[in-house]
Jmol script that loads the backbone (N, CA, C; Angstrom):
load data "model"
ATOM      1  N   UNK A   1      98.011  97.208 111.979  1.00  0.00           N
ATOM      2  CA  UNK A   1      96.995  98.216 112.004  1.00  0.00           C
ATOM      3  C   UNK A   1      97.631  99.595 112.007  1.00  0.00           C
ATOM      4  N   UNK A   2      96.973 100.200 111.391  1.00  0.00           N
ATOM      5  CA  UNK A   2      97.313 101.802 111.717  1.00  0.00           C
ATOM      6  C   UNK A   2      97.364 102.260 112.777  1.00  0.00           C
ATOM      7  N   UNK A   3      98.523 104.152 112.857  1.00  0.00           N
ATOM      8  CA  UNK A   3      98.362 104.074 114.077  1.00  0.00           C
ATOM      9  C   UNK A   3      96.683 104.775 114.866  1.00  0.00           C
ATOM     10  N   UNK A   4      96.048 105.054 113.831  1.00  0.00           N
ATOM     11  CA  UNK A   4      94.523 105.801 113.935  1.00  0.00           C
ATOM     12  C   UNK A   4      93.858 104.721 115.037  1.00  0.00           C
ATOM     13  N   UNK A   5      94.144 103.489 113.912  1.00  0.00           N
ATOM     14  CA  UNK A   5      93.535 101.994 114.861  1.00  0.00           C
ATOM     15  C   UNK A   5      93.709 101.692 116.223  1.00  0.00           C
ATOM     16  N   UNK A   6      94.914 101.989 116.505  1.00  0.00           N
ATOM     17  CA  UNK A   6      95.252 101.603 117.692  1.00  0.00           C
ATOM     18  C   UNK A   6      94.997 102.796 118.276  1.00  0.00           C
ATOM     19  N   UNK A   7      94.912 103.818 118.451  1.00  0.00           N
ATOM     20  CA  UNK A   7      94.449 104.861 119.116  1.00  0.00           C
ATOM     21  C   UNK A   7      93.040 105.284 119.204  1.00  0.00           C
ATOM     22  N   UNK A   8      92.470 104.171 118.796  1.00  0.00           N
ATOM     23  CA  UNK A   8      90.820 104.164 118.847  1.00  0.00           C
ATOM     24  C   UNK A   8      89.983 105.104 118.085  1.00  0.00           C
ATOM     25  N   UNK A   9      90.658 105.433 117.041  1.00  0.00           N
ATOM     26  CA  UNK A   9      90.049 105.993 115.771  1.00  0.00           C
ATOM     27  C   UNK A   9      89.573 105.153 115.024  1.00  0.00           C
ATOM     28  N   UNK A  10      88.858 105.391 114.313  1.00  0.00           N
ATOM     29  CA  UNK A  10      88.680 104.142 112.926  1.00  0.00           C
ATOM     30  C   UNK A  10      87.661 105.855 112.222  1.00  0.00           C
ATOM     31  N   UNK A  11      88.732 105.619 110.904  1.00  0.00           N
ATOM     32  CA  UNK A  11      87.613 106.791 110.523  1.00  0.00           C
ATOM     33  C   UNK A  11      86.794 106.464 109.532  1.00  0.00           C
ATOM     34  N   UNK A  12      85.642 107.453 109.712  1.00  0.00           N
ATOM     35  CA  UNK A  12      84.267 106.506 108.673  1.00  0.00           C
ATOM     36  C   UNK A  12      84.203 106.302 107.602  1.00  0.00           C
ATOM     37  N   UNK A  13      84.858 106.094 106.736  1.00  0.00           N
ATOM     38  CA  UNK A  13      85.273 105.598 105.422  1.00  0.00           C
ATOM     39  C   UNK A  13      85.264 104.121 105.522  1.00  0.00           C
ATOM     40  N   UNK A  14      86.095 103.754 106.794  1.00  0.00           N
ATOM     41  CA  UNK A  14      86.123 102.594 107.356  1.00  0.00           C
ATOM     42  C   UNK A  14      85.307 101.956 107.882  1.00  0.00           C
ATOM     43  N   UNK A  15      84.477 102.597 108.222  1.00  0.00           N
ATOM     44  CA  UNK A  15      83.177 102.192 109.204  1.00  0.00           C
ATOM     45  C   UNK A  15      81.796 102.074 108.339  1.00  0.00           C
ATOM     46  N   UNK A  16      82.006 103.286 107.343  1.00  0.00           N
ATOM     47  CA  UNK A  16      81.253 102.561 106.616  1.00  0.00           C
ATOM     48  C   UNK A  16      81.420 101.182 105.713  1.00  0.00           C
ATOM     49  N   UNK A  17      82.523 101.394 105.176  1.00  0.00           N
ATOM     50  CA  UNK A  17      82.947  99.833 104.669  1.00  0.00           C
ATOM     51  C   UNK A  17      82.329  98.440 105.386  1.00  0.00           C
ATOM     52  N   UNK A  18      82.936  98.216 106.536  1.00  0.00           N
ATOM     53  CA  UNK A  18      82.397  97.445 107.700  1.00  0.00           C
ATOM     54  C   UNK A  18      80.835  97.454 107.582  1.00  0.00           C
ATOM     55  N   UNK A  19      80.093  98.636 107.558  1.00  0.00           N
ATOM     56  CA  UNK A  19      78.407  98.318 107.518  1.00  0.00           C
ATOM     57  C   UNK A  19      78.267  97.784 106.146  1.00  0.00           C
ATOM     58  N   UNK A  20      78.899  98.239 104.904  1.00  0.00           N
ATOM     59  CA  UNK A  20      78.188  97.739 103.887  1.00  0.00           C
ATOM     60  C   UNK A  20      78.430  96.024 103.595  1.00  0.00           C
ATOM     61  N   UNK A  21      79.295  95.761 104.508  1.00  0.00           N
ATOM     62  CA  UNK A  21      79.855  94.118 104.000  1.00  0.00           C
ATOM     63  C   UNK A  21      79.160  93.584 104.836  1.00  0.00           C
ATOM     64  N   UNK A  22      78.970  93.825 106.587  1.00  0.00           N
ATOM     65  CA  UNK A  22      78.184  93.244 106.897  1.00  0.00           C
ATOM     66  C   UNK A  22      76.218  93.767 106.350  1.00  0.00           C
ATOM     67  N   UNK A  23      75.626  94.425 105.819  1.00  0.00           N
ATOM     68  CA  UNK A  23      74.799  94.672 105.237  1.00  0.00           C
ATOM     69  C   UNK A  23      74.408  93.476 104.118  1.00  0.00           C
ATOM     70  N   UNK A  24      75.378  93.359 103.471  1.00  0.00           N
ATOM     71  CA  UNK A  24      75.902  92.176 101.980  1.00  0.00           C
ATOM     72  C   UNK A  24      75.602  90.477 102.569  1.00  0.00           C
ATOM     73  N   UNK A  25      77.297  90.719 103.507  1.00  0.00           N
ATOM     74  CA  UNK A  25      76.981  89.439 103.784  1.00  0.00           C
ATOM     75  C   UNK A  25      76.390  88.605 105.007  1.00  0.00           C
ATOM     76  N   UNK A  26      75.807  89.087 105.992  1.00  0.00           N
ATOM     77  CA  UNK A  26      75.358  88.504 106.916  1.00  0.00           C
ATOM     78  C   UNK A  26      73.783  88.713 106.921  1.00  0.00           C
ATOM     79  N   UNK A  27      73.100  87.397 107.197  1.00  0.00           N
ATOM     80  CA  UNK A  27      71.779  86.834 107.452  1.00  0.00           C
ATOM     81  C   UNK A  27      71.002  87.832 108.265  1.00  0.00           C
ATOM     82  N   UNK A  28      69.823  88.635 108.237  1.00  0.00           N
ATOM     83  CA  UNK A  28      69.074  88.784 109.358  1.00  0.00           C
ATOM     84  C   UNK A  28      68.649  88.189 110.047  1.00  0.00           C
ATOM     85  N   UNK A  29      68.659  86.665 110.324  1.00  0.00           N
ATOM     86  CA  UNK A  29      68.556  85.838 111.107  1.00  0.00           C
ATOM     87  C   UNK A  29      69.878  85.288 112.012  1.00  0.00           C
ATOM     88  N   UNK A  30      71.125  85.907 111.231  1.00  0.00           N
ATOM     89  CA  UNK A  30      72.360  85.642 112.013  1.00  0.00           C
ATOM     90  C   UNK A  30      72.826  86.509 113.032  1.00  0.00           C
ATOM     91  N   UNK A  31      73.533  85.388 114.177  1.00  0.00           N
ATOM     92  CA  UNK A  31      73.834  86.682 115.355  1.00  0.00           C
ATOM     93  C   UNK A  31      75.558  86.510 115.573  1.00  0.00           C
ATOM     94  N   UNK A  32      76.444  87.219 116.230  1.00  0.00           N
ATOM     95  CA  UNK A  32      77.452  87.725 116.684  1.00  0.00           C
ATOM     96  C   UNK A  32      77.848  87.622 117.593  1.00  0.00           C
ATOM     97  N   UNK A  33      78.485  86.616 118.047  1.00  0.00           N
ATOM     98  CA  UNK A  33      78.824  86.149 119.141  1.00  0.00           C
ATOM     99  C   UNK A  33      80.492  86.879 119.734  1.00  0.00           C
ATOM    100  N   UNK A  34      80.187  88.011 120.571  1.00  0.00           N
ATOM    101  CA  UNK A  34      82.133  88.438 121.000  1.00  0.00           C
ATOM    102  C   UNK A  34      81.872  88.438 122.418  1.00  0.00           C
ATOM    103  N   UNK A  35      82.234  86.852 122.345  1.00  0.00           N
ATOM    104  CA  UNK A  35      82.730  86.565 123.861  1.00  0.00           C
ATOM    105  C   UNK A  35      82.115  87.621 124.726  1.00  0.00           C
ATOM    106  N   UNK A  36      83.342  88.481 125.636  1.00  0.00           N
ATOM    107  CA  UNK A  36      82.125  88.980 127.280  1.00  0.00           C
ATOM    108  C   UNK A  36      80.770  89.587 126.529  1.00  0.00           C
ATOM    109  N   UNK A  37      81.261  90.354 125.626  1.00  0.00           N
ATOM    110  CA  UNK A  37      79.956  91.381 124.704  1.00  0.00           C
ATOM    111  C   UNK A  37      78.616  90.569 124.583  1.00  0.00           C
ATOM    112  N   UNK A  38      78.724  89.512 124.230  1.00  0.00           N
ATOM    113  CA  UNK A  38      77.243  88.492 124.351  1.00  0.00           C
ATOM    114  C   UNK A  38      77.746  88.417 122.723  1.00  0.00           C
ATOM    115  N   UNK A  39      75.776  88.134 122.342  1.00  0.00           N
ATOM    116  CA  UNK A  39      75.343  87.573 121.029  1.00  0.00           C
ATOM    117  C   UNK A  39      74.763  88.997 120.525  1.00  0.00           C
ATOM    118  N   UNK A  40      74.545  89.075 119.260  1.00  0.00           N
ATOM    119  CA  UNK A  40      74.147  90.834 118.792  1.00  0.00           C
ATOM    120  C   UNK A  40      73.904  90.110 117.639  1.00  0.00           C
ATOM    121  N   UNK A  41      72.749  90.727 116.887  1.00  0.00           N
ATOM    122  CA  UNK A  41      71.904  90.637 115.786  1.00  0.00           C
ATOM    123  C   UNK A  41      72.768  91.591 114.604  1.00  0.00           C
ATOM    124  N   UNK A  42      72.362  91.456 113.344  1.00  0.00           N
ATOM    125  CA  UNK A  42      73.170  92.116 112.113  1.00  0.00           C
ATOM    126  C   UNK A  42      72.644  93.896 112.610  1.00  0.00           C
ATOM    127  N   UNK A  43      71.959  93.973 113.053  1.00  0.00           N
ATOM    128  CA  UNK A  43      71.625  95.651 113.237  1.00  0.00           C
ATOM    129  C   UNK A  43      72.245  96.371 114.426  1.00  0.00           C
ATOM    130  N   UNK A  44      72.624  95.316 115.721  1.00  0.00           N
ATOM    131  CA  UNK A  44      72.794  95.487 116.207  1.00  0.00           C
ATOM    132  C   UNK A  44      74.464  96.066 116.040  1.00  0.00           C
ATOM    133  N   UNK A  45      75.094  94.965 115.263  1.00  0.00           N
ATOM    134  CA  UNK A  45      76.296  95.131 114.932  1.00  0.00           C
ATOM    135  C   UNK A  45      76.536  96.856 114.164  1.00  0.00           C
ATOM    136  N   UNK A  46      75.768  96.733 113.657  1.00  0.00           N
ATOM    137  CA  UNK A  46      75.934  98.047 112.807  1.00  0.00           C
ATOM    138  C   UNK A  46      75.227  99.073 113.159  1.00  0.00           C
ATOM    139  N   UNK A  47      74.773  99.333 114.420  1.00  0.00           N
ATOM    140  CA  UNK A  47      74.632 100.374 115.647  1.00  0.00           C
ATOM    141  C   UNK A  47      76.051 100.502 116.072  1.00  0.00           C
ATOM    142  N   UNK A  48      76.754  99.443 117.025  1.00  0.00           N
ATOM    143  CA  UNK A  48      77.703  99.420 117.497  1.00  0.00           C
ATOM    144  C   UNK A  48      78.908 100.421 116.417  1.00  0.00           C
ATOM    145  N   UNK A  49      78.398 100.301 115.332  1.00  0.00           N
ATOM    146  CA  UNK A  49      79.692 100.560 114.170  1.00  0.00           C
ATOM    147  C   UNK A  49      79.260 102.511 114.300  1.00  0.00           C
ATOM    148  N   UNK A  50      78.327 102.320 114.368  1.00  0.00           N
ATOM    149  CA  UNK A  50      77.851 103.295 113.942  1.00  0.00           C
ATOM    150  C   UNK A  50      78.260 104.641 115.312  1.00  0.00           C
ATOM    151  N   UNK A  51      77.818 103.954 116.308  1.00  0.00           N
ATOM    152  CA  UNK A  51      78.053 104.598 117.512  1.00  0.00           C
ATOM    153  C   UNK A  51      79.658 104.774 117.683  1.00  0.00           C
ATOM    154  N   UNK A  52      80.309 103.973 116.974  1.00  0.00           N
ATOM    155  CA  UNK A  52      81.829 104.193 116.961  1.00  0.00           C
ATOM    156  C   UNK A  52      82.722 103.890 118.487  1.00  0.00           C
ATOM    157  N   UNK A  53      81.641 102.784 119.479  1.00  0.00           N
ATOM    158  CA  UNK A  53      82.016 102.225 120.682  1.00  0.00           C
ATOM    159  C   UNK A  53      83.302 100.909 120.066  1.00  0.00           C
ATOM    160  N   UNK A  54      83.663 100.618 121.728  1.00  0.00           N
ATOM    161  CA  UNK A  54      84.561  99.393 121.520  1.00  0.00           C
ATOM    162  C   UNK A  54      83.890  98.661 120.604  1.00  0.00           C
ATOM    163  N   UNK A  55      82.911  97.861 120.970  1.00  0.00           N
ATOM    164  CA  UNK A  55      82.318  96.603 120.066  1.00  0.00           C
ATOM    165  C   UNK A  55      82.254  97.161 118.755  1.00  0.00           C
ATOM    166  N   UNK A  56      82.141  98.204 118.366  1.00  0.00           N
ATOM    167  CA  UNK A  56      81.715  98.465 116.712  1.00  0.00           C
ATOM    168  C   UNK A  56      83.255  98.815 116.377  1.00  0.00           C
ATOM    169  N   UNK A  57      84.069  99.416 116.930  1.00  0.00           N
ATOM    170  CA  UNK A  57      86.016  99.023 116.662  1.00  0.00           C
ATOM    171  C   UNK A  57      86.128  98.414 117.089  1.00  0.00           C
ATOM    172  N   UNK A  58      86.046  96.502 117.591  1.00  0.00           N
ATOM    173  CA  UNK A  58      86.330  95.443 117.557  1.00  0.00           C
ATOM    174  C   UNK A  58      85.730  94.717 116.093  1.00  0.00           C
ATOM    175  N   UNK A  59      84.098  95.171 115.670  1.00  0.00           N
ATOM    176  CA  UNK A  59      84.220  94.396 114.911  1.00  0.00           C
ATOM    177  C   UNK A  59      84.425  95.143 113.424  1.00  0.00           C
ATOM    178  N   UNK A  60      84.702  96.240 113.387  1.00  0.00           N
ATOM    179  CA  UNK A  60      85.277  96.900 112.394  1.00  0.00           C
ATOM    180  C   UNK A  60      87.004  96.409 111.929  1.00  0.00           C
ATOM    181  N   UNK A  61      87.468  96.716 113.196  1.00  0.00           N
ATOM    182  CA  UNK A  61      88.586  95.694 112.717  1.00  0.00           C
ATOM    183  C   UNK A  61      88.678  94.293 112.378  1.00  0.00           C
ATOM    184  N   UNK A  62      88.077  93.691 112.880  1.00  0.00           N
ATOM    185  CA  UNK A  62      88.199  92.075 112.252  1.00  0.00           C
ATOM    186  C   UNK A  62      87.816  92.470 110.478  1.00  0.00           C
ATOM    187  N   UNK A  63      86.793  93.064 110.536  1.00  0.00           N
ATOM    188  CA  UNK A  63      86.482  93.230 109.278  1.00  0.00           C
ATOM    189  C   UNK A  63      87.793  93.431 108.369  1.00  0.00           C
ATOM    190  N   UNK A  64      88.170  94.707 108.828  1.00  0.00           N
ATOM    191  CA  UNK A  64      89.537  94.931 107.991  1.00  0.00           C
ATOM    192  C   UNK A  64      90.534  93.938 108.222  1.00  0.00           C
ATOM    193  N   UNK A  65      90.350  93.100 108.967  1.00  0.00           N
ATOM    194  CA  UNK A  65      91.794  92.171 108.909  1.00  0.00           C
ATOM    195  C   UNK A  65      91.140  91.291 107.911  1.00  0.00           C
ATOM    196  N   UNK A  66      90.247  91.079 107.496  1.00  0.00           N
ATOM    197  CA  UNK A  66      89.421  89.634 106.808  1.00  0.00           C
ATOM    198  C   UNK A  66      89.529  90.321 105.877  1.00  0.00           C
ATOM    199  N   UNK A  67      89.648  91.751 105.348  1.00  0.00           N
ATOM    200  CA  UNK A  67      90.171  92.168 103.913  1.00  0.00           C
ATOM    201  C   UNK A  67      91.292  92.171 103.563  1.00  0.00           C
ATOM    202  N   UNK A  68      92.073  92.302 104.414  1.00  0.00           N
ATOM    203  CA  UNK A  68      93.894  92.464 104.125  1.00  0.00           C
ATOM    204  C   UNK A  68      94.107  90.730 104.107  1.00  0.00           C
ATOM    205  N   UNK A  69      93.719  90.213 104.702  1.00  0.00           N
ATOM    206  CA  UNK A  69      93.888  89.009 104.228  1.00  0.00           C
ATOM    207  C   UNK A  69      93.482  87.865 102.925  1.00  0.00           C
ATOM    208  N   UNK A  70      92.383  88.693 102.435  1.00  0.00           N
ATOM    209  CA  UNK A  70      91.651  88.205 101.438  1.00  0.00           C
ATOM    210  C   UNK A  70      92.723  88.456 100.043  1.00  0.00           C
ATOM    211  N   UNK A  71      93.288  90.430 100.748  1.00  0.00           N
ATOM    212  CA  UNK A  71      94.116  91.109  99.637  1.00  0.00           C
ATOM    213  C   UNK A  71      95.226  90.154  99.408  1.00  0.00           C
ATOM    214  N   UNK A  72      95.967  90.186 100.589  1.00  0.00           N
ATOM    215  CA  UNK A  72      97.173  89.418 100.498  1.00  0.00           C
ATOM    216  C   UNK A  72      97.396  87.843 100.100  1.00  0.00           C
ATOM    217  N   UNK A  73      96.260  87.053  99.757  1.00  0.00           N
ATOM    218  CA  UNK A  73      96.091  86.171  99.391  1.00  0.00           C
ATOM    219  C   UNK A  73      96.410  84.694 100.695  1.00  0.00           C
ATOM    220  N   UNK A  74      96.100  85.139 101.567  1.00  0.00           N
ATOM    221  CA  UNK A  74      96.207  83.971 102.653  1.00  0.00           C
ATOM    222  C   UNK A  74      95.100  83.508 103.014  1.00  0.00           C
ATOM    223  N   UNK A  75      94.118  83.759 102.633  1.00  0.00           N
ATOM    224  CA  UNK A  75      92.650  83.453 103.026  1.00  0.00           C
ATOM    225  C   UNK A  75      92.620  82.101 101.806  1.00  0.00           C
ATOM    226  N   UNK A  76      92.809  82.666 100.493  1.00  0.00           N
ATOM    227  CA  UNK A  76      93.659  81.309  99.103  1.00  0.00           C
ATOM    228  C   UNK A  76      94.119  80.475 100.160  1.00  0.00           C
ATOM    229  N   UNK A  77      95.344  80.891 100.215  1.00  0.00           N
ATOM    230  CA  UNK A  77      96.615  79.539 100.976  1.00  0.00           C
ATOM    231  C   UNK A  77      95.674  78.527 101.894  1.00  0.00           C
ATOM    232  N   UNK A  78      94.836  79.361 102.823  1.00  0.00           N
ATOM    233  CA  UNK A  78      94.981  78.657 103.944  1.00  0.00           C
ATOM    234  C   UNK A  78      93.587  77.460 103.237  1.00  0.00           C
ATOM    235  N   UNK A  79      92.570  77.969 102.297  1.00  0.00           N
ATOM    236  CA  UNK A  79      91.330  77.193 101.883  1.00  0.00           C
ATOM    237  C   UNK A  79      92.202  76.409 101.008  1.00  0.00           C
ATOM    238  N   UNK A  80      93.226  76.478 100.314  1.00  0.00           N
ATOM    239  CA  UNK A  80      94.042  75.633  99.316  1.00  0.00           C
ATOM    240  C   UNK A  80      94.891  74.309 100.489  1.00  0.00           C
ATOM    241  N   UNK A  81      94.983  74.416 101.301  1.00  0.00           N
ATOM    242  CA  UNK A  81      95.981  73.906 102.098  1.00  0.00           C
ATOM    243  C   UNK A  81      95.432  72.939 102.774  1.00  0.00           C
ATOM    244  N   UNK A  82      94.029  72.936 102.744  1.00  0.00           N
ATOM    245  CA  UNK A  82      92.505  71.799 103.500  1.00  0.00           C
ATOM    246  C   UNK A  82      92.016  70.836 102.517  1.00  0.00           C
ATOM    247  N   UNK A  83      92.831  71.461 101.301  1.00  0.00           N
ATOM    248  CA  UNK A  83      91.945  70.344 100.568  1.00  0.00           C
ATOM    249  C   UNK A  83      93.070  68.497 100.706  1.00  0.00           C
TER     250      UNK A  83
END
end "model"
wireframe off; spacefill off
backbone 0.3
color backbone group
């Protein structure tokens, strides 16, 4: 991660990214389960993002790790590797 990331920046370029994928790909009927945080609805998530709290840079980053991984092609490996 950057060092922005770890210093509890995430700047909104990023954040918006994060809303538009979860916007795309998650259900309005689907919820978000982060452990102590509870369960959170798709809007809810993208309040959190929005408000720019821990939970919305927790799940902003996963987001970006599920892209760098997609980039780097290990998300391939690892669905190639089950069959």
């Amino acid at each position: 991660m950057t060092n922005n990331l770890k210093q509890g920046h995430i700047p909104k370029s990023m954040r918006d990214l994060a809303i538009a994928r979860i916007e795309v790909q998650v259900s309005s009927n689907m919820r978000l389960s982060m452990g102590s945080y509870g369960n959170m609805s798709k809007e809810e998530m993208i309040e959190h993002i929005k408000k720019d709290d821990e939970i919305g840079r927790k799940i902003v980053e996963s987001q970006l790790r599920f892209i760098r991984a997609q980039a780097s092609g290990q998300i391939t490996k690892e669905l190639a590797s089950i069959e």
